[in-house]
C-alpha positions in Angstrom: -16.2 50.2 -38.8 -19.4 48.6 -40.2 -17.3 45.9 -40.7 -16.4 45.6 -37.3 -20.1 46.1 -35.5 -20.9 43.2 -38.3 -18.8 40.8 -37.0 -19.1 41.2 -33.5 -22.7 41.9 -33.8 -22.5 44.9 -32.0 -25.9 46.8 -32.0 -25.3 49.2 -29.7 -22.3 51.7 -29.4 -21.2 50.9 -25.5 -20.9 47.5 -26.7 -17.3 48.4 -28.5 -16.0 48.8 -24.5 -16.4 45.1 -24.1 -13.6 45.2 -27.5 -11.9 48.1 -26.5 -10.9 45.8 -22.7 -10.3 42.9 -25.0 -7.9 44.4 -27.3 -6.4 46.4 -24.1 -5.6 43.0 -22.0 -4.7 41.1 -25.2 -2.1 44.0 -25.3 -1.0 44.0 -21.9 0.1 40.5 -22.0 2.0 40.7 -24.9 3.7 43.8 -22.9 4.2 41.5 -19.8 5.7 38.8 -22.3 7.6 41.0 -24.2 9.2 42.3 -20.6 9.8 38.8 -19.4 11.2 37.9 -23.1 14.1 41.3 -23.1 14.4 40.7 -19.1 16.4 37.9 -20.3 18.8 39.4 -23.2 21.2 41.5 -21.7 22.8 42.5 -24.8 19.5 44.6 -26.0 19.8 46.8 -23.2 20.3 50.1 -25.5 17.5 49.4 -27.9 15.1 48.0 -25.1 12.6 50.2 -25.4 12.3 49.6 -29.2 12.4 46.4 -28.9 9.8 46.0 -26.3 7.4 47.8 -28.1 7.5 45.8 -31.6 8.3 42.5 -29.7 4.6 43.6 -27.9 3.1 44.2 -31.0 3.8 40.7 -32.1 3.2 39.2 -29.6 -0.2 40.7 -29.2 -1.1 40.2 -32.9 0.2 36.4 -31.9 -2.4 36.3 -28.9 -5.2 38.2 -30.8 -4.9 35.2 -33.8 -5.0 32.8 -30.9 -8.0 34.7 -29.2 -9.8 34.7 -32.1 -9.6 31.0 -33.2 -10.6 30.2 -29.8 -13.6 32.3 -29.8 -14.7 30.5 -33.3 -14.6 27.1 -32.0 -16.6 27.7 -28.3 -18.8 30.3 -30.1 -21.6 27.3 -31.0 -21.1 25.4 -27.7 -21.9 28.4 -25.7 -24.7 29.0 -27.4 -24.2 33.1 -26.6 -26.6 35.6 -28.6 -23.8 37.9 -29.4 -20.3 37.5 -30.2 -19.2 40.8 -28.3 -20.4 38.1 -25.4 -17.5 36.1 -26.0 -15.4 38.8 -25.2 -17.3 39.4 -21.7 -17.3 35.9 -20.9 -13.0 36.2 -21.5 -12.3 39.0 -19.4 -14.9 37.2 -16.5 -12.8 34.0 -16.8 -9.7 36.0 -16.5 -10.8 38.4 -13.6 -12.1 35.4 -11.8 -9.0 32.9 -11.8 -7.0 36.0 -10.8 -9.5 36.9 -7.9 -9.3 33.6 -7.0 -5.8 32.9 -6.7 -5.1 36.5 -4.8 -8.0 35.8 -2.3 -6.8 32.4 -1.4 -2.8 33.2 -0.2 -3.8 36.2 2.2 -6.9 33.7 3.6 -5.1 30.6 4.2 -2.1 33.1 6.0 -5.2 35.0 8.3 -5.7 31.3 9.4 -1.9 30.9 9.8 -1.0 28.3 7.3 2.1 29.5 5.3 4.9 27.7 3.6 7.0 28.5 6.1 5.0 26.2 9.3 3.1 23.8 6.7 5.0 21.7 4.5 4.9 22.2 0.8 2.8 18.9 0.4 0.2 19.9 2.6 0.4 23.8 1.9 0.2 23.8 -2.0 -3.2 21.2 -2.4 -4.9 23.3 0.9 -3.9 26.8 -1.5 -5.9 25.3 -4.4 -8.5 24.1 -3.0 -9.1 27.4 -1.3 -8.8 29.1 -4.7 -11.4 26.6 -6.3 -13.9 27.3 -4.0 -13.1 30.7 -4.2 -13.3 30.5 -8.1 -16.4 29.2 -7.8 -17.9 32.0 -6.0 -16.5 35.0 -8.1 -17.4 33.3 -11.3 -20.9 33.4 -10.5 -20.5 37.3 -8.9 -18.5 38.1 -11.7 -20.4 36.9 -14.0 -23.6 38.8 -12.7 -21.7 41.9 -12.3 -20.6 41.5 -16.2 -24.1 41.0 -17.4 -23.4 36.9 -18.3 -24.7 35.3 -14.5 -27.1 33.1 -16.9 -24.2 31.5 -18.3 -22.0 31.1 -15.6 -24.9 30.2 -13.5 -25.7 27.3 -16.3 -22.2 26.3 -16.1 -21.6 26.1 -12.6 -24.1 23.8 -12.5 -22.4 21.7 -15.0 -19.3 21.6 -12.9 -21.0 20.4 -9.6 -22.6 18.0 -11.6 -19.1 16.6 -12.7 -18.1 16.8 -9.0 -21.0 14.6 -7.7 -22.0 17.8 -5.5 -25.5 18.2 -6.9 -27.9 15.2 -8.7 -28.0 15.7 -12.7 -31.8 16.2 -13.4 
């Protein structure tokens, strides 16, 4: 356990939530794989359950690897204080392009363009564009709400300065 607090830096005890919804999501996904994965092989029908559950737990130990060599190499660029951060700043990236994306379908129907009266060329850049701006919104909320709104804050700046929206200083 010392271990554990060493590594992620974690100095106080409610910071192991931020790894407990880490590990939790990381192992969600590898269940939403491994569903999409034994959807697909009729023949394992009788042992699906079984094999759902240690296809998950590869696939999880897979994504947690992948997780964690990602963290290392954005850990100096980000310049965060703490790793458990890292974490955060994960699960506010994740919660934001979700957001984003289910905000922008039921918005763009209110105003009444669907697929079904816009063509598919028009539709689909109008969908994300609506989910960028959107995106760009929650990030900075979300990352308030989560405790990181310096970050976000510093780059969302960044990315309107890419954009030509605001002058570079």
């Amino acid at each position: 356990m010392n271990r554990l607090k060493e590594y992620w830096e974690i100095t106080k005890t409610w910071q192991f939530l931020w790894l407990c919804i880490g590990l939790l999501g990381i192992g969600y996904v590898g269940y939403k794989i491994a569903t999409l994965l034994i959807g697909r092989f009729d023949a394992l029908i009788p042992m699906e359950m079984i094999v759902t559950i240690i296809l998950t737990i590869v696939i999880s130990f897979l994504l947690l690897k992948l997780v964690l060599k990602i963290f290392s190499k954005v850990e100096n660029r980000w310049q965060v204080t703490y790793r458990w951060e890292l974490i955060v700043i994960f699960i506010v990236f994740s919660i934001t392009g979700s957001s984003s994306v289910m905000i922008g379908r039921p918005i763009l129907k209110a105003v009444g363009l669907t697929t079904a009266n816009l063509p598919a060329i028009l539709y689909w850049p109008l969908f994300i564009f609506s989910s960028f701006v959107f995106y760009q919104i929650f990030l900075v909320g979300y990352g308030w709400l989560f405790g990181q709104h310096r970050f976000f804050w510093n780059m969302e700046k960044k990315m309107l300065k890419r954009f030509k929206l605001i002058k570079e200083d």
